[in-house]
C-alpha positions in Angstrom: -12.5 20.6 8.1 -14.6 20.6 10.7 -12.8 19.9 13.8 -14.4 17.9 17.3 -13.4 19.7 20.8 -14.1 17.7 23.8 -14.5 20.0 27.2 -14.1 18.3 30.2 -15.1 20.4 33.4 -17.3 19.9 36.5 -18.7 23.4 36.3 -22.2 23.5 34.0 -21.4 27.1 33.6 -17.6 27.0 32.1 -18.5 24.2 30.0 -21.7 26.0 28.3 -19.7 29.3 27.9 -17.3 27.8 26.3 -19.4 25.5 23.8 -21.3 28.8 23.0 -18.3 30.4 21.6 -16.6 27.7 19.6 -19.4 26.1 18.4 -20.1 29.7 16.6 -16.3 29.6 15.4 -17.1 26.5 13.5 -16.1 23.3 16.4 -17.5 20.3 17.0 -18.4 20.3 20.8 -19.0 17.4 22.9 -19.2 18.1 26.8 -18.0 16.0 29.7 -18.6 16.6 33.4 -15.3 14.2 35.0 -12.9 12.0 33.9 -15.0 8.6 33.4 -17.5 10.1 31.2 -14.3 11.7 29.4 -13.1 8.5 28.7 -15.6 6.9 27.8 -16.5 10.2 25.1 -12.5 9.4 23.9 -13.7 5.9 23.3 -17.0 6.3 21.3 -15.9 9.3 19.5 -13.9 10.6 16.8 -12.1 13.8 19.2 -9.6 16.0 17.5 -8.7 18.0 20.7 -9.3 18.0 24.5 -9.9 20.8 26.9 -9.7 19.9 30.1 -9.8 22.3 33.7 -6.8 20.9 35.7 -9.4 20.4 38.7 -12.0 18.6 38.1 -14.5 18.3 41.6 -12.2 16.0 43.6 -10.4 14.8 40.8 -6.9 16.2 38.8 -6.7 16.4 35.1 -3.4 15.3 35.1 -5.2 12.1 35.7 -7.0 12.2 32.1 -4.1 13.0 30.1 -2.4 9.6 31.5 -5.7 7.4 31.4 -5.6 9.0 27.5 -1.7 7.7 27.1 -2.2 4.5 28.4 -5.4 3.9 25.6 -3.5 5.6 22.9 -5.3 8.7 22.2 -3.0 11.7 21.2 -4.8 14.6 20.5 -4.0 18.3 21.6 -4.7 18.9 25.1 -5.0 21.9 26.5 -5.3 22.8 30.0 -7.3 25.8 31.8 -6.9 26.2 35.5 -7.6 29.2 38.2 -5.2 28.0 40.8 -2.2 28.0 38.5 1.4 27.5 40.2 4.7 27.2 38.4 4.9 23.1 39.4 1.6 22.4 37.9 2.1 24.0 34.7 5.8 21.7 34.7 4.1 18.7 35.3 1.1 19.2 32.8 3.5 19.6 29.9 5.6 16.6 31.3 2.2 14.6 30.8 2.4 15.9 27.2 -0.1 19.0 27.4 -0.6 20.9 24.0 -1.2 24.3 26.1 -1.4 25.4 30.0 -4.0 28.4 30.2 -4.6 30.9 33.1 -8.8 31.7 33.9 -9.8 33.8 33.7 -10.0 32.8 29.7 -9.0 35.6 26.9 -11.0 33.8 23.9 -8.8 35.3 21.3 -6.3 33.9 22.8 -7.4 30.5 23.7 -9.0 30.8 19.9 -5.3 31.0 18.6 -3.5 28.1 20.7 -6.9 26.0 19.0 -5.7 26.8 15.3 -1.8 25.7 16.5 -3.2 22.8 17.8 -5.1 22.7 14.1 -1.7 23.1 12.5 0.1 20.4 14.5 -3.3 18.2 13.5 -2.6 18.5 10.0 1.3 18.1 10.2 1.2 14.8 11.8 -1.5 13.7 9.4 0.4 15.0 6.6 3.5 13.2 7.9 1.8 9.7 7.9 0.2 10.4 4.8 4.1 11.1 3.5 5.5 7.9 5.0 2.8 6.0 3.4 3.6 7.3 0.4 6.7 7.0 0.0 6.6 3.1 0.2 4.0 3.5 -2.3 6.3 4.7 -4.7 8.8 2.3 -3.5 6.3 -0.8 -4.7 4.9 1.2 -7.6 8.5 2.8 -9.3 8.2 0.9 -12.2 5.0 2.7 -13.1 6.3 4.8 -15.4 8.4 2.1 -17.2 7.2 2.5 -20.3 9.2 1.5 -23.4 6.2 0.6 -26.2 4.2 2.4 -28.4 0.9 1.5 -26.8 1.8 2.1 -23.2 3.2 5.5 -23.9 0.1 6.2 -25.4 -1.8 4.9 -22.4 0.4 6.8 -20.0 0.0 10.2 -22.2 -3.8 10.1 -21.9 -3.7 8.9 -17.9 -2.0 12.0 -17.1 -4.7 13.8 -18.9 -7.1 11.7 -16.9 -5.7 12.5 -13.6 -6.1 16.3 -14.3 -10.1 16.2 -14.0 -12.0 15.1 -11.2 -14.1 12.3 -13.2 -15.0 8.9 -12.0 -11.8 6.3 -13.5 -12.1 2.6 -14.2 -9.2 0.7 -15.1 -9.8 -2.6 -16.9 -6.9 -5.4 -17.4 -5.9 -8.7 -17.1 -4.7 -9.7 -12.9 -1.1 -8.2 -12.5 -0.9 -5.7 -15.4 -0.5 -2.8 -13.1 -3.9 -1.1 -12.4 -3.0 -0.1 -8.8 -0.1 1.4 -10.5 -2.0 3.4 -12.7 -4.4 4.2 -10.3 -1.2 5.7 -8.3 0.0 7.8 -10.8 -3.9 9.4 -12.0 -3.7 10.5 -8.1 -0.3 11.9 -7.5 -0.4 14.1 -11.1 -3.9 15.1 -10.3 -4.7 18.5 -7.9 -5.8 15.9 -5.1 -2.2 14.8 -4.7 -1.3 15.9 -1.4 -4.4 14.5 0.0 -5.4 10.7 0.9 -4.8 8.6 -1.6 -6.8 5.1 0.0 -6.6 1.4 -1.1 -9.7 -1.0 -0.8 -9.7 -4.4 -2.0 -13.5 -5.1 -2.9 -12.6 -8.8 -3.0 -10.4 -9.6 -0.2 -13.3 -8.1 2.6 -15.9 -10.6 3.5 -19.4 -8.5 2.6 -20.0 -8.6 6.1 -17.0 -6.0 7.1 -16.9 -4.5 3.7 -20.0 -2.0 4.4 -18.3 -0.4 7.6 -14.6 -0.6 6.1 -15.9 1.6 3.0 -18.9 3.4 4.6 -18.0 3.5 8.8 -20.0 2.5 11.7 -21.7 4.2 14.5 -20.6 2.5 18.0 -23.2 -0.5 18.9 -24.3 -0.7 15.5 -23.4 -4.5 15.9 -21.4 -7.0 17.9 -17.9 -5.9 18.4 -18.4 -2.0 17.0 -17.3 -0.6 20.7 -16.4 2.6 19.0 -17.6 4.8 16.1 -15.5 4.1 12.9 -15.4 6.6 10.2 -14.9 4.8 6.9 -12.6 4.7 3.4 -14.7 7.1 2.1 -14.5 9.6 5.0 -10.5 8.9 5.5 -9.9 9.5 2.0 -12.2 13.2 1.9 -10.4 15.4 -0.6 -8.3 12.9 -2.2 -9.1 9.7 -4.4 -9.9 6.1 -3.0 -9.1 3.6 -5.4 -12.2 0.5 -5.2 -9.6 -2.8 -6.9 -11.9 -5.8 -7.7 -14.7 -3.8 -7.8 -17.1 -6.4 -9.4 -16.7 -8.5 -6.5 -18.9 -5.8 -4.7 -22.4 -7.0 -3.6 -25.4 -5.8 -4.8 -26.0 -4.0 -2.0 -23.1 -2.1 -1.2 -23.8 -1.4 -5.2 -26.3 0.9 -4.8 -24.4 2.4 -1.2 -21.3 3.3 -3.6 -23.8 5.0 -6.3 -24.9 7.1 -3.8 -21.3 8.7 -3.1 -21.3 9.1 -6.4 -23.8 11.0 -7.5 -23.5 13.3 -4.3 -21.1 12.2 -2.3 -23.3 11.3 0.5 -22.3 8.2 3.1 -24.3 6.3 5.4 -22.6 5.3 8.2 -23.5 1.9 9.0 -26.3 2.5 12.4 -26.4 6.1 11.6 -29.1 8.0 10.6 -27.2 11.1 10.0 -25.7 11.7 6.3 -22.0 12.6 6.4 -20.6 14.2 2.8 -17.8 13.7 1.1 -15.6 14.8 -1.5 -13.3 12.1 -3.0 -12.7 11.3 -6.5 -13.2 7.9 -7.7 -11.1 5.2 -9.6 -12.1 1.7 -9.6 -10.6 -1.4 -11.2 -11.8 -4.9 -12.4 -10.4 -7.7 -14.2 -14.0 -9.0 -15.4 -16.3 -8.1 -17.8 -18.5 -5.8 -16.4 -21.1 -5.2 -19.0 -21.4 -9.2 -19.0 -22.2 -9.0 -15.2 -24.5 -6.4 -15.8 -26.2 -8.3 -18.8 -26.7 -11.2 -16.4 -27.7 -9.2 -13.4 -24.8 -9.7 -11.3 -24.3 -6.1 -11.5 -26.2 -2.1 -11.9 -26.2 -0.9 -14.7 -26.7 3.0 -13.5 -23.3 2.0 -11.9 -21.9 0.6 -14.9 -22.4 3.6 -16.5 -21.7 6.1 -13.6 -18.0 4.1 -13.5 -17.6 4.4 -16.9 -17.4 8.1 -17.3 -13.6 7.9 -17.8 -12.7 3.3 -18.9 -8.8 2.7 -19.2 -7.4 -0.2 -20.4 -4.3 -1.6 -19.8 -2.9 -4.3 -22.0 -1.2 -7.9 -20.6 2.8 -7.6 -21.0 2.0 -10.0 -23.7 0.7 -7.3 -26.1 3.6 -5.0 -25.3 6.4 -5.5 -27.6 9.8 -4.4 -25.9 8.2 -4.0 -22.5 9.4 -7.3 -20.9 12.9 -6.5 -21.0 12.9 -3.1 -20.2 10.9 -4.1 -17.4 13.2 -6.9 -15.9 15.9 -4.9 -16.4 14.3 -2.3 -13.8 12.9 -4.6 -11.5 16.9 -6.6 -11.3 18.2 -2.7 -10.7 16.1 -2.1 -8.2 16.6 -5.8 -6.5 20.3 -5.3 -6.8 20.1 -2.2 -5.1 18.2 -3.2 -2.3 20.2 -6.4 -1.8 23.5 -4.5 -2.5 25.0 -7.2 -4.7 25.5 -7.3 -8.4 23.7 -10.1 -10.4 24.3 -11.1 -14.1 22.1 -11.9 -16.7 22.5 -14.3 -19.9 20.8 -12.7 -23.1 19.5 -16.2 -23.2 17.7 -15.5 -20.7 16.2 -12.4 -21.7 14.9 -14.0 -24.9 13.3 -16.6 -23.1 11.4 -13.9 -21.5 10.2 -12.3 -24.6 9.0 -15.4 -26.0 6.8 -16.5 -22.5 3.2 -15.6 -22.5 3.6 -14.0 -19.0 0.0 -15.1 -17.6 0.6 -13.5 -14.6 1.7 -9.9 -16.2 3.9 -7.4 -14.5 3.5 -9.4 -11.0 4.6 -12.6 -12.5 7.7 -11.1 -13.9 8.4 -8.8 -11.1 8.4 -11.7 -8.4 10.1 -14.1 -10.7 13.3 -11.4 -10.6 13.2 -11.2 -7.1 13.3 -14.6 -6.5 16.0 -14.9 -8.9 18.0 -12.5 -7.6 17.8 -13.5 -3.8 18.7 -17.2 -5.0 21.6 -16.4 -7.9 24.2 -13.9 -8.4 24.2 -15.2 -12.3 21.1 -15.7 -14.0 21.0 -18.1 -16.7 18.3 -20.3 -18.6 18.9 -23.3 -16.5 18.2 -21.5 -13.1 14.6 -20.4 -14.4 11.5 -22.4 -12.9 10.4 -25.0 -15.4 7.6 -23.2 -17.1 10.6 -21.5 -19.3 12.3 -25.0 -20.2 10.4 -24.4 -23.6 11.1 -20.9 -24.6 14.7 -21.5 -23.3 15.0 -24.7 -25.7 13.1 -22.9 -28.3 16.0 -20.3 -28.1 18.6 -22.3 -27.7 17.5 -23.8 -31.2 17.7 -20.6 -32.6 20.8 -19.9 -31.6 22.7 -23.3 -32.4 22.5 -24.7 -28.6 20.8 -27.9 -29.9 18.1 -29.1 -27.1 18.8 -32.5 -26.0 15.9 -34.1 -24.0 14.4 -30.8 -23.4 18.1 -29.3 -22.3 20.6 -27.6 -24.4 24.2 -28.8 -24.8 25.6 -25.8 -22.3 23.5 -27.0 -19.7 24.4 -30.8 -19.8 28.3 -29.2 -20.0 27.6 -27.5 -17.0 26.2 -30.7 -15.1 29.2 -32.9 -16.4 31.8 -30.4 -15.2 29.9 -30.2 -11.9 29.7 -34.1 -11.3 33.1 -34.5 -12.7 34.6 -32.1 -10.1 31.9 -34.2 -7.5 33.6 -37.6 -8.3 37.2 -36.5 -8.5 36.9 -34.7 -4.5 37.6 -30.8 -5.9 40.7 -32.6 -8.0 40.4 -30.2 -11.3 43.4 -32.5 -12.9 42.0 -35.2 -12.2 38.4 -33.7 -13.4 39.9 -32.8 -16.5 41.5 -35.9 -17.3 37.7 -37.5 -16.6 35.9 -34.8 -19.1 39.0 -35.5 -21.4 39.6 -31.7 -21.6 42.7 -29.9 -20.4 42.9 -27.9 -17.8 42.7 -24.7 -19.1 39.3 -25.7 -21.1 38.0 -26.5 -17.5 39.1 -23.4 -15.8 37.3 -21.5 -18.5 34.4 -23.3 -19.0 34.2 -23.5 -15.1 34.1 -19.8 -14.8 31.9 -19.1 -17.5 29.6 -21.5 -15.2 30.0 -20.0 -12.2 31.0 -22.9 -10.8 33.2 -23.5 -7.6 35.3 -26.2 -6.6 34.8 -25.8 -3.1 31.3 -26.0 -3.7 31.5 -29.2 -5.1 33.8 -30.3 -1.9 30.9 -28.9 0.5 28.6 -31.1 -1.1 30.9 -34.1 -0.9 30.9 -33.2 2.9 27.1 -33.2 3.1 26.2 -36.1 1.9 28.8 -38.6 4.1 27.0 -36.3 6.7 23.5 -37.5 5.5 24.8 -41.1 4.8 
């Protein structure tokens, strides 16, 4: 990597010496003569590190490293002075200085506190890098959830996938898990402990789209007050994953073949190249050999995409998968909520029989919802959308469906209203129902039903009235 060194010193002399010798080690140099043309370097450019003399003319370089603090820059700095004394070393690494250095300058050694201030570089990088990954796996544990034939198939030849560096796209219905797939061909691939970037193709008007992938040099148009490097450039030496990407204009089509073929990027108001190396993996839920058939999209990209296609099937054509998958997603719930939550097997059969439209994302948000709102999960606390697979099943299995509902449910609503009408009175509720008490006490409990519930609502509505 090539690293950016900004030298900030009034002397013409120091400055050129030192660009002369670190610009031959392999730096980046930009020069600055005082403090304001320092900042306003910090603010146009991408700077990795800062050296700064501690006098500079009239003004102190303490100065800088605050003015840098306050705008939220936090790159090594590393101080050189002539007139060093013991207080002005203390107070330049109060400020947060990388390194305090004596002229005059010993280049090996001013050469080695640079590569520390390299390694520090990387390590916080890395760290953020880490963190974001790590929720990653949090929203995308359930990737490797798979129970049927055809997805441990799938799965068997992803990981084969992820071990070359071709271009990836993953078709599939909306919410069948393509980011997740996308995931896991990065993290068992050699570019794993690299980026691993995100871009929604579709949710970026085309405006902003061009510089979020691609960059933007500073007062390449209203608002860019600062160079920007883009996805592509963040995401050198790892994999950036395009989702949507049929929604991607034409001409940001032919911007993204480019990178392709040789991993060059045009910075938006450049007229430099900047190269990349990132491995590709997009994802679409249209057709994209219809697009391309009606125009609406290249066909050299069509073709360039399709070097690797994977398809992932809707949970529909997955037999097994929709329980094994609830049950993972309610582990995970219950674990985050730190409460237990039962399920009826009713339930779980009404699943199976659902056409899930909405895939893995439907059924993943249904059981959190579910879980937040019950501690027991039965067929008449699922949205209404499963009032016909839970009837069908309750058919099946002797619960006859009366006006859409099965008997167990209309129980459940006479034993609550019951208990409603009689104040919380269970011998009174019972004598109501015509059941005895102990039939009440069970049926209550196999419910979940609470008396003092009932009371509460009592309570509420005089309240109300």
């Amino acid at each position: 990597m090539k690293y950016t060194i900004l030298i900030c010193d009034d002397e013409a002399e120091a400055r050129n010496m030192l660009s002369f010798v670190m610009t031959d080690k392999g730096y980046r140099i930009i020069e600055s003569e005082n403090i304001s043309s320092a900042m306003t370097v910090l603010q146009a450019e991408k700077v990795d590190i800062l050296i700064t003399d501690l006098l500079i003319g009239d003004e102190n370089g303490i100065e800088l490293i605050k003015k840098m603090k306050k705008s939220g820059f936090t790159m090594p700095v590393i101080f050189l002075t002539a007139y060093g004394t013991i207080e002005s070393a203390v107070q330049a690494m109060t400020e947060g200085a990388f390194y305090y250095l004596l002229k005059p300058l010993h280049f090996e050694e001013l050469l080695a506190i640079l590569k520390r201030a390299e390694e520090k570089i990387e390590l916080e990088r890395q760290n953020v890098y880490l963190n974001e990954e790590v929720s990653k796996l949090r929203d995308v544990s359930h990737s490797m959830v798979a129970v049927s034939p055809v997805m441990q198939n799938l799965m068997a030849e992803v990981k084969k996938i992820a071990l070359t560096d071709s271009t990836v796209l993953i078709l599939g219905e909306s919410g069948t898990g393509k980011e997740v797939v996308a995931n896991v061909i990065h993290r068992e691939s050699t570019r794993s402990a690299r980026p691993f970037v995100v871009v929604n193709c579709a949710a970026i008007s085309e405006h902003l789209l061009e510089s979020e992938l691609f960059g933007h040099e500073r007062g390449a148009f209203t608002g860019a007050v600062k160079t920007k490097a883009g996805k592509f450039e963040v995401a050198d030496g790892g994999t950036i994953f395009l989702d949507e990407i049929g929604e991607l204009p034409q001409n940001l089509q032919s911007k993204l073949l480019r990178v392709l073929e040789n991993g060059e990027v045009d910075r938006v108001g450049s007229v430099d190249k900047t190269f990349v190396d990132v491995r590709v993996v997009a994802a679409t839920n249209r057709d994209l050999k219809k697009a391309v058939e009606q125009g609406a999209f290249r066909s050299d990209l069509y073709y360039r995409l399709t070097v690797l296609p994977v398809k992932i099937p809707p949970l529909r054509e997955r037999p097994g998968a929709v329980r094994a998958l609830a049950e993972h997603f309610l582990a995970l719930n219950e674990s985050a909520r730190g409460k237990k939550v039962t399920v009826d097997e009713s339930v779980y059969a009404a699943f199976e029989a659902y056409p899930w439209p909405g895939n893995v994302r439907e059924l993943k948000n249904l059981i959190e919802r579910l879980t937040i709102l019950h501690d027991h999960i039965a067929c008449e606390t699922l949205p209404d959308e499963f009032s016909k697979p839970c009837a069908e099943n309750a058919s099946a299995s002797g619960e006859l469906p009366l006006a859409g509902r099965s008997i167990k449910s209309i129980e459940k609503e006479a034993i609550r209203q019951a208990l409603i009408l009689c104040k919380g009175n269970k011998r009174k509720a019972a004598d109501t129902l015509e059941i005895t008490r102990q039939t009440l006490y069970a049926k209550m409990k196999e419910y979940s039903i609470h008396a003092v519930l009932c009371l509460t609502f009592i309570l509420y509505s005089h309240i109300l009235a």
